[in-house]
DRENPA-3360 file (N, C-alpha, C; in nm, 2 decimals, always signed):
BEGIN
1 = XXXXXXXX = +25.70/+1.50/+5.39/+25.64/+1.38/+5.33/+25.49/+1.38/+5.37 ~ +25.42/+1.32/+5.27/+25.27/+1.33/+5.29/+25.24/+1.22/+5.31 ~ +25.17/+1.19/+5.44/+25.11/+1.04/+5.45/+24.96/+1.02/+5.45 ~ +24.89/+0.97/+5.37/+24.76/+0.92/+5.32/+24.71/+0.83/+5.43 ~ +24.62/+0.86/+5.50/+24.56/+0.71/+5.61/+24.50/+0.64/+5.47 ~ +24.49/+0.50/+5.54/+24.41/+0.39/+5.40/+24.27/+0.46/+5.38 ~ +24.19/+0.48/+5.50/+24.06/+0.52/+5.47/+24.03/+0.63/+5.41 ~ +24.11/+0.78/+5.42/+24.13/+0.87/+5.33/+24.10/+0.81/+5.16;
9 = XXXXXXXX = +24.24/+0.74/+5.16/+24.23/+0.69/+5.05/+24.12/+0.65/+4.97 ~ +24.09/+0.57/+5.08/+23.95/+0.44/+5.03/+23.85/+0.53/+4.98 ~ +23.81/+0.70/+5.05/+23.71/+0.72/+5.01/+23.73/+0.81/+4.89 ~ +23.86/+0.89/+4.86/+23.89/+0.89/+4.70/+23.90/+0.86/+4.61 ~ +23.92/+0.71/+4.61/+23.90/+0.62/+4.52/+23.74/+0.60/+4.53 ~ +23.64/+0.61/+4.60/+23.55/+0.60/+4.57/+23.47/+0.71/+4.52 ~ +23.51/+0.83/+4.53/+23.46/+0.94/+4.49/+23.47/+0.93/+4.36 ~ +23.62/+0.88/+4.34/+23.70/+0.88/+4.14/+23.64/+0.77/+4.07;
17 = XXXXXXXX = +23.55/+0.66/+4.16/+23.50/+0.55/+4.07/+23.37/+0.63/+4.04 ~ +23.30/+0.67/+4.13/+23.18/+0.78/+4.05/+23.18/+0.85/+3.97 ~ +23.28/+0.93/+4.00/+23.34/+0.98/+3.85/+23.37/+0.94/+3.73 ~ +23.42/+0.85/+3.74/+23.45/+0.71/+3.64/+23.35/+0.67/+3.55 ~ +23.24/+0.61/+3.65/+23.09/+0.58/+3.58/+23.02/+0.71/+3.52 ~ +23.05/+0.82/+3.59/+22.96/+0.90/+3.50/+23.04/+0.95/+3.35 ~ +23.21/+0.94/+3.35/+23.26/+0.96/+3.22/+23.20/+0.83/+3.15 ~ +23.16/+0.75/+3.18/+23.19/+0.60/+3.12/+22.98/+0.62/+3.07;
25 = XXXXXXXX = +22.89/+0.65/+3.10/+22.78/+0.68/+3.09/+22.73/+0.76/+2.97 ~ +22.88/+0.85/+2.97/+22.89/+0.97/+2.82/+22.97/+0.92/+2.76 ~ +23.02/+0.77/+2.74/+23.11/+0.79/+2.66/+23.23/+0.83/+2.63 ~ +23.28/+0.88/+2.75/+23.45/+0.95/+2.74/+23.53/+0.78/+2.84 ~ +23.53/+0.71/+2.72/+23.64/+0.62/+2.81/+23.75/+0.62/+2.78 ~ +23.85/+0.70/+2.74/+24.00/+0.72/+2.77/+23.94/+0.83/+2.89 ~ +23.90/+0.89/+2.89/+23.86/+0.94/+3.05/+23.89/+0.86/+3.16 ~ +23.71/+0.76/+3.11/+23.74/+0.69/+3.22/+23.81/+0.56/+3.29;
33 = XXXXXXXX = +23.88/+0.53/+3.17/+23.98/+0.42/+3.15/+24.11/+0.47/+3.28 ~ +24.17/+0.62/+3.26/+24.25/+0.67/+3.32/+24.23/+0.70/+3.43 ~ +24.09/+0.73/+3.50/+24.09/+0.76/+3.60/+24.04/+0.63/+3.67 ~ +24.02/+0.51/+3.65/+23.99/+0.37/+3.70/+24.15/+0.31/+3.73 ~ +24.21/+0.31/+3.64/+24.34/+0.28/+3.66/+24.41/+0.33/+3.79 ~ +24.38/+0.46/+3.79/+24.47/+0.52/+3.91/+24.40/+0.45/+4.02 ~ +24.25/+0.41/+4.02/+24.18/+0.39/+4.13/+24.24/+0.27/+4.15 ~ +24.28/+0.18/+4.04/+24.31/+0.04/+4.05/+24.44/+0.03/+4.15;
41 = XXXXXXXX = +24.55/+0.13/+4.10/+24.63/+0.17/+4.14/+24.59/+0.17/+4.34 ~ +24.55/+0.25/+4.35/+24.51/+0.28/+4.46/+24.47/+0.20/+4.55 ~ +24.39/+0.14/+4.54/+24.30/+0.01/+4.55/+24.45/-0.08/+4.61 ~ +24.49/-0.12/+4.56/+24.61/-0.23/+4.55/+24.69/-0.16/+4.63 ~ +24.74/+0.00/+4.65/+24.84/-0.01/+4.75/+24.74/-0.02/+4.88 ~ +24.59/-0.01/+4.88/+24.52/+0.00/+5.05/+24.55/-0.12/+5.06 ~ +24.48/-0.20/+4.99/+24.42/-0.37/+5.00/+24.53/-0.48/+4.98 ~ +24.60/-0.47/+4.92/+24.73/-0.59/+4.80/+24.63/-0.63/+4.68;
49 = XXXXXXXX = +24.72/-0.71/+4.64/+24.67/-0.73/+4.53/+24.52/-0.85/+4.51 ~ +24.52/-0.91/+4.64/+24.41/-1.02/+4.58/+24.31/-1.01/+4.70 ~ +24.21/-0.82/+4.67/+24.12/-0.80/+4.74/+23.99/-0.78/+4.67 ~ +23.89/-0.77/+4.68/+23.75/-0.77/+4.66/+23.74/-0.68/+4.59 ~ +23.81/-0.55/+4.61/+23.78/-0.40/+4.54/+23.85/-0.39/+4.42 ~ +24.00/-0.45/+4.48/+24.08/-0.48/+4.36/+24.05/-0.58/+4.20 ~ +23.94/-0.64/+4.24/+23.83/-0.75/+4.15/+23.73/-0.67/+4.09 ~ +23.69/-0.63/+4.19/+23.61/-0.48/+4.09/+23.66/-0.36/+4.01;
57 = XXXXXXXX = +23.79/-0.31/+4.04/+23.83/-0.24/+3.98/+23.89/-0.27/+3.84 ~ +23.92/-0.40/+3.84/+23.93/-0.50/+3.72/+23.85/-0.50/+3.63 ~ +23.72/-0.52/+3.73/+23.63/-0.56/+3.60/+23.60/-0.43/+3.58 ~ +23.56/-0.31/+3.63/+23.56/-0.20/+3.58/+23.62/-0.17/+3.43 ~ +23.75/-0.18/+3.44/+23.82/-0.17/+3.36/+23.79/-0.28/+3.28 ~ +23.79/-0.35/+3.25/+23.74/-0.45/+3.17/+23.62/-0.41/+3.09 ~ +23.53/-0.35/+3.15/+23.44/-0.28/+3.08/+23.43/-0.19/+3.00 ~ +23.55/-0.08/+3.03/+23.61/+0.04/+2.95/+23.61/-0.07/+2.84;
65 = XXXXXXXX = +23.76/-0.09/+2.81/+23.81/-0.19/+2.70/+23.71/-0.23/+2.65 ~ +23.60/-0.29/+2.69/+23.48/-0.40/+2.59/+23.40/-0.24/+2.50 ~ +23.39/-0.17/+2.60/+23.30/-0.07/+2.53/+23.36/+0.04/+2.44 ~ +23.50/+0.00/+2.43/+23.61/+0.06/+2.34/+23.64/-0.08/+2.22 ~ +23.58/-0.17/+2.20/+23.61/-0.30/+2.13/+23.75/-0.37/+2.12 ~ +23.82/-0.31/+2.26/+23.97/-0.36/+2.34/+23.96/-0.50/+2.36 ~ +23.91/-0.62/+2.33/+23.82/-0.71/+2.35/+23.91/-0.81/+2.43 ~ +24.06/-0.82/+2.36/+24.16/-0.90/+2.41/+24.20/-0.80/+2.58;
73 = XXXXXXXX = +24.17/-0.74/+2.59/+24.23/-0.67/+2.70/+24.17/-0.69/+2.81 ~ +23.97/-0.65/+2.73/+23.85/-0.71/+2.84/+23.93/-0.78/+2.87 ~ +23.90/-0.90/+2.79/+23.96/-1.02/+2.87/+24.02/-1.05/+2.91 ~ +24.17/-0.99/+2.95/+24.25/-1.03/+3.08/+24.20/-0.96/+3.20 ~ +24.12/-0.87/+3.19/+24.09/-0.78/+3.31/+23.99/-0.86/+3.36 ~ +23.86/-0.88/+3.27/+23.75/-0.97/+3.34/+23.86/-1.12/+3.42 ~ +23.88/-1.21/+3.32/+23.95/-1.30/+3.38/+24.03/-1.35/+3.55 ~ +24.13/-1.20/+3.54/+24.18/-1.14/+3.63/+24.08/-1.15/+3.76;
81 = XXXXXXXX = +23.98/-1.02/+3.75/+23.90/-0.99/+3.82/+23.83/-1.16/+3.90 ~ +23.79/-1.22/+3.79/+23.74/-1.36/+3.80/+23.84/-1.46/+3.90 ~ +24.01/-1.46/+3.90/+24.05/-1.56/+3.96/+24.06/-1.48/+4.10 ~ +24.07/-1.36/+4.13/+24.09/-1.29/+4.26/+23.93/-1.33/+4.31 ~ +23.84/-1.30/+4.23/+23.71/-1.31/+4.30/+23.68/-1.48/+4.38 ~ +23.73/-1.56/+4.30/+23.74/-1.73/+4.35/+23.80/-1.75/+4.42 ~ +23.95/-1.68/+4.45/+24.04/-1.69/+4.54/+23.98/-1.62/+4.69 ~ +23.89/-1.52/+4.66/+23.89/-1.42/+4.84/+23.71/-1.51/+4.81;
89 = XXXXXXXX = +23.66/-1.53/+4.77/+23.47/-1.58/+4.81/+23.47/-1.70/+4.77 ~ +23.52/-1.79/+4.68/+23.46/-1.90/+4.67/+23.43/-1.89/+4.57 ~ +23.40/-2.07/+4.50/+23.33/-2.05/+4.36/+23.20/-2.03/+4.33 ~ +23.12/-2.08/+4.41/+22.96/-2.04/+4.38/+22.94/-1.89/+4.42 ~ +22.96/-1.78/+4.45/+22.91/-1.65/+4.49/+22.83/-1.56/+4.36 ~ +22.76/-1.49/+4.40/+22.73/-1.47/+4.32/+22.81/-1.31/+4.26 ~ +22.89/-1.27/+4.30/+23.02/-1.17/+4.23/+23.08/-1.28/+4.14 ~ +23.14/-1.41/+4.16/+23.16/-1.47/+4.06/+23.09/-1.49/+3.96;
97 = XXXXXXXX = +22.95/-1.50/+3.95/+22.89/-1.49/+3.87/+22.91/-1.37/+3.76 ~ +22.90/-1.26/+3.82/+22.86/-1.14/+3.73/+23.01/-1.12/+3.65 ~ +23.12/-1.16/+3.73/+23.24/-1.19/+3.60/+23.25/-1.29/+3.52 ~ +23.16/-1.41/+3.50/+23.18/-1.53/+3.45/+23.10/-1.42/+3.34 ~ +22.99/-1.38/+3.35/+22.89/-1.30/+3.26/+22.97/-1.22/+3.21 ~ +23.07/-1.12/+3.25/+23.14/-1.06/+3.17/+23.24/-1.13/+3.08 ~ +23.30/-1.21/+3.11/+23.37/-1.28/+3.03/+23.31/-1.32/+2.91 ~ +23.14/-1.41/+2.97/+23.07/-1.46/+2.86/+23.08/-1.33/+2.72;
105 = XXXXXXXX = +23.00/-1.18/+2.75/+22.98/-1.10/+2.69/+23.12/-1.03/+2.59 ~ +23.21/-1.06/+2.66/+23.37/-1.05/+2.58/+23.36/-1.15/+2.44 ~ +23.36/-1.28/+2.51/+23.38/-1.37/+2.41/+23.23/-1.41/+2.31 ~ +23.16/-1.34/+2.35/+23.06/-1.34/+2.22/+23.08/-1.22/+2.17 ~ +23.14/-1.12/+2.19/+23.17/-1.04/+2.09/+23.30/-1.06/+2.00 ~ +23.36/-1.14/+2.07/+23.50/-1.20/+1.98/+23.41/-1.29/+1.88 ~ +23.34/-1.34/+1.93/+23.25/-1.44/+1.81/+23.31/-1.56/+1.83 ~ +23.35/-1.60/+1.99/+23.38/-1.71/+2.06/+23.26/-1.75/+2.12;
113 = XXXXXXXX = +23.13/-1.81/+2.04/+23.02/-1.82/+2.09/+23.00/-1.93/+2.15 ~ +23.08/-2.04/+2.17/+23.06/-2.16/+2.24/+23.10/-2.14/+2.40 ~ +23.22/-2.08/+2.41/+23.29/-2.05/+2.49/+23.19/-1.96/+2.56 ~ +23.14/-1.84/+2.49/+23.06/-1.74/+2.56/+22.95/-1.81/+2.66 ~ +22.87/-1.93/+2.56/+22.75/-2.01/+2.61/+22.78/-2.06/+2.74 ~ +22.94/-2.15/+2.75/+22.98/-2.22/+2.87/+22.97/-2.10/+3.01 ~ +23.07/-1.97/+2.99/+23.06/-1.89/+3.04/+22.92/-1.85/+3.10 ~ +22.83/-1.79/+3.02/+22.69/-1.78/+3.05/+22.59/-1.85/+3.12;
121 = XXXXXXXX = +22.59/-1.98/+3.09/+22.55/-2.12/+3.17/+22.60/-2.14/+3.30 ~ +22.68/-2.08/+3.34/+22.80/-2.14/+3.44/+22.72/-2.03/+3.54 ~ +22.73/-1.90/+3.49/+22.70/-1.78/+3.57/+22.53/-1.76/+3.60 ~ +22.46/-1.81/+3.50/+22.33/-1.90/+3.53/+22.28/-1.97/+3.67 ~ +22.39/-2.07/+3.60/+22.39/-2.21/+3.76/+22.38/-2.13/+3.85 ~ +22.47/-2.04/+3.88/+22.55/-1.99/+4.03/+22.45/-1.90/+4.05 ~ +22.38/-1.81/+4.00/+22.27/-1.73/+3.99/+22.15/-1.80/+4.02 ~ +22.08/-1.90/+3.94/+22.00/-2.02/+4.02/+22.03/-2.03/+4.17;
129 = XXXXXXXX = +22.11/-2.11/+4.19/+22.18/-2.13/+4.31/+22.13/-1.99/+4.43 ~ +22.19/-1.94/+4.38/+22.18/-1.86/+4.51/+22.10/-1.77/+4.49 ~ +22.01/-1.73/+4.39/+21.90/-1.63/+4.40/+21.75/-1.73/+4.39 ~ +21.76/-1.82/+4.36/+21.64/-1.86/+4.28/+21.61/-1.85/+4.12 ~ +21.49/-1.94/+4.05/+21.48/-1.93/+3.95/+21.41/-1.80/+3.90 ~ +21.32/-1.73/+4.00/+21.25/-1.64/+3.92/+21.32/-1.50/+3.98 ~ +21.43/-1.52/+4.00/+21.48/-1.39/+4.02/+21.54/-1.28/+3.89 ~ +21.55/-1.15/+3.91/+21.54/-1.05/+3.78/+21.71/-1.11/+3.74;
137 = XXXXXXXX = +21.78/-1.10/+3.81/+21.89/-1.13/+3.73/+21.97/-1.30/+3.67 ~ +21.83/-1.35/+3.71/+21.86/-1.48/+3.63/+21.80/-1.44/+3.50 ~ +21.71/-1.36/+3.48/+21.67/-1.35/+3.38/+21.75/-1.25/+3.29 ~ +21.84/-1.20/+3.37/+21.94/-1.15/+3.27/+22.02/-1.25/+3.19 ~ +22.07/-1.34/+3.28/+22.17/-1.43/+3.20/+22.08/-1.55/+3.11 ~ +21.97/-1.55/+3.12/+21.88/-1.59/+3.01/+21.87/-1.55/+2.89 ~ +21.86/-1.41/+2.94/+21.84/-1.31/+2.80/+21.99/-1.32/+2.70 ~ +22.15/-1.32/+2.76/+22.28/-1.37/+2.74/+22.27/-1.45/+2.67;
145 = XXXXXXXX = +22.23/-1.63/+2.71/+22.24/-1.71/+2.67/+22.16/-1.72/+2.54 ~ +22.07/-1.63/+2.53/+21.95/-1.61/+2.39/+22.04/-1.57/+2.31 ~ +22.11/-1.46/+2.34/+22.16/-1.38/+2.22/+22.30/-1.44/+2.18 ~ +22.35/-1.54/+2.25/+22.44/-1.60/+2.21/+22.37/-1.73/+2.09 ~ +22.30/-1.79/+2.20/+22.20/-1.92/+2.03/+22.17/-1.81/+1.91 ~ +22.10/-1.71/+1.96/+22.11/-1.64/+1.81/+22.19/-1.59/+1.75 ~ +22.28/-1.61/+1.77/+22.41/-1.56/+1.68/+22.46/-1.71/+1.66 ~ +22.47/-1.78/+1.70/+22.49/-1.91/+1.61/+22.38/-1.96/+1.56;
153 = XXXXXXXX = +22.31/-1.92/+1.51/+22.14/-1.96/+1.44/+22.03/-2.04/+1.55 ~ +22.07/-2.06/+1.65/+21.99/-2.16/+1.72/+21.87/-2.09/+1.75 ~ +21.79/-2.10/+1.64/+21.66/-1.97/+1.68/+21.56/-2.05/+1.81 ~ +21.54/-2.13/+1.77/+21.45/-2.23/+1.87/+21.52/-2.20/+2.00 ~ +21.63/-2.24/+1.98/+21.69/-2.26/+2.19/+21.71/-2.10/+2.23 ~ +21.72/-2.01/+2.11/+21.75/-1.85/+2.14/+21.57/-1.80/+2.21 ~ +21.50/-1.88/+2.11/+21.36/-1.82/+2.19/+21.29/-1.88/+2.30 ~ +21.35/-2.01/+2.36/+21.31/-2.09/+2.48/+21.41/-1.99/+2.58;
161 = XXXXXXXX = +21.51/-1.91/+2.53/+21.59/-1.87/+2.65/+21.55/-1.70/+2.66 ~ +21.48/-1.64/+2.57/+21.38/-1.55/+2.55/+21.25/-1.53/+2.64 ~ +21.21/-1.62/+2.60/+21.06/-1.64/+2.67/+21.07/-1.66/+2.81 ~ +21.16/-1.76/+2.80/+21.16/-1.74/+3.03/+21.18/-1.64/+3.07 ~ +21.31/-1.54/+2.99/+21.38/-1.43/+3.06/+21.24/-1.33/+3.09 ~ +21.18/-1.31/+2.96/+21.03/-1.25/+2.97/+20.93/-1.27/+3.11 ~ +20.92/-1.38/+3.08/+20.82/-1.43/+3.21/+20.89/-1.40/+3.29 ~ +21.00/-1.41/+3.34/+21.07/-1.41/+3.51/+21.07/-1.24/+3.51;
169 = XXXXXXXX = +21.09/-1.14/+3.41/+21.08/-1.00/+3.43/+20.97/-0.96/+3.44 ~ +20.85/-1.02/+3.35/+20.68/-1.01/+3.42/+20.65/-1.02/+3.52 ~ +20.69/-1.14/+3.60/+20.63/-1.16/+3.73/+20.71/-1.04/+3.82 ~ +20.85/-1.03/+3.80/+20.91/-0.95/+3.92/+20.87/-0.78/+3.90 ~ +20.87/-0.72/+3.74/+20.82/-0.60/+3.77/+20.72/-0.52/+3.66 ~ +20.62/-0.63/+3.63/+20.51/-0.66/+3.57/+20.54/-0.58/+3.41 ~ +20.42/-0.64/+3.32/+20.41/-0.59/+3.21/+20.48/-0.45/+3.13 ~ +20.44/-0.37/+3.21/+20.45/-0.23/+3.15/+20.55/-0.17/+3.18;
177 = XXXXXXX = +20.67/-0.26/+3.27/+20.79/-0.21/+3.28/+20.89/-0.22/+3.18 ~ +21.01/-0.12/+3.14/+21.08/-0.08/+3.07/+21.18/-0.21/+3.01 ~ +21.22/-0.28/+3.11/+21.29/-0.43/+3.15/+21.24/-0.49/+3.06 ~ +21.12/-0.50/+3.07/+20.99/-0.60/+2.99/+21.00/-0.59/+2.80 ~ +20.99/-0.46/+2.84/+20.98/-0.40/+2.71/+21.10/-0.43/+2.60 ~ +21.22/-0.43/+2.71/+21.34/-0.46/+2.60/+21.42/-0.56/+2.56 ~ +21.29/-0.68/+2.63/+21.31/-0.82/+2.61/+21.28/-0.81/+2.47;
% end
């Protein structure tokens, strides 16, 4: 019988989530859908089921599905990911955050855009909160919150949530950066 120490483990599952991202980079996600799974797999016999890795490997997968237009599926995986992450950190962290954001981006692609906004706002706050206002990844969930008003016509409140995201990526990595540019 073969016995795996946990840390062994730990670091082939981390080897296979690199892997993962780089099938997931080209585009092969039944690739990388299958080899996240086993990781998830894995994950869960080191950790149990309501650990930090095991939240990531969630959302991982969650992201497969979105970028496959799995969209119902995202969304048990983000979700998932989301109540493990409140359960082991708390509600303000900012890992909660970045799954409230995933969820938001699910449900604006379902064309649940109210829902998406709450989501997005929420992950906002908690982002405020603990990074500040001029930090680069508030201004991500700015840029979210835009393209959600724009898709419900809110052209006004889509370009008040434009223009900050702008300025907050100007100041942090000036004009001529790539960021900037694809505001």
């Amino acid at each position: 019988m073969l016995v795996i120490s946990a840390m062994f483990l730990q670091r082939i599952t981390e080897t296979a989530w690199t892997l993962s991202q780089e099938m997931y980079d080209k585009g092969k996600f039944s690739d990388c859908l299958f080899v996240r799974e086993h990781v998830l797999t894995a994950t869960q016999h080191v950790h149990g089921h309501d650990h930090i890795n095991v939240a990531a490997s969630l959302m991982g997968i969650g992201n497969v599905y979105q970028a496959q237009g799995e969209y119902d599926l995202a969304l048990a995986k983000h979700e998932e990911s989301l109540r493990i992450k409140i359960k082991v950190l708390g509600h303000e962290h900012i890992d909660v955050a970045k799954s409230l954001e995933g969820i938001g981006l699910v449900y604006r692609n379902l064309g649940r855009y109210e829902e998406a906004l709450a989501k997005h706002n929420e992950a906002l706050r908690i982002k405020r909160s603990k990074l500040g206002d001029d930090h680069i990844d508030v201004a991500k969930s700015l840029n979210n919150i835009g393209s959600v008003y724009l898709q419900l016509g809110k052209l006004e409140e889509a370009l008040e949530q434009y223009e900050e995201s702008v300025w907050i990526k100007q100041s942090n990595v000036g004009d001529d950066h790539i960021d900037v540019a694809k505001s």
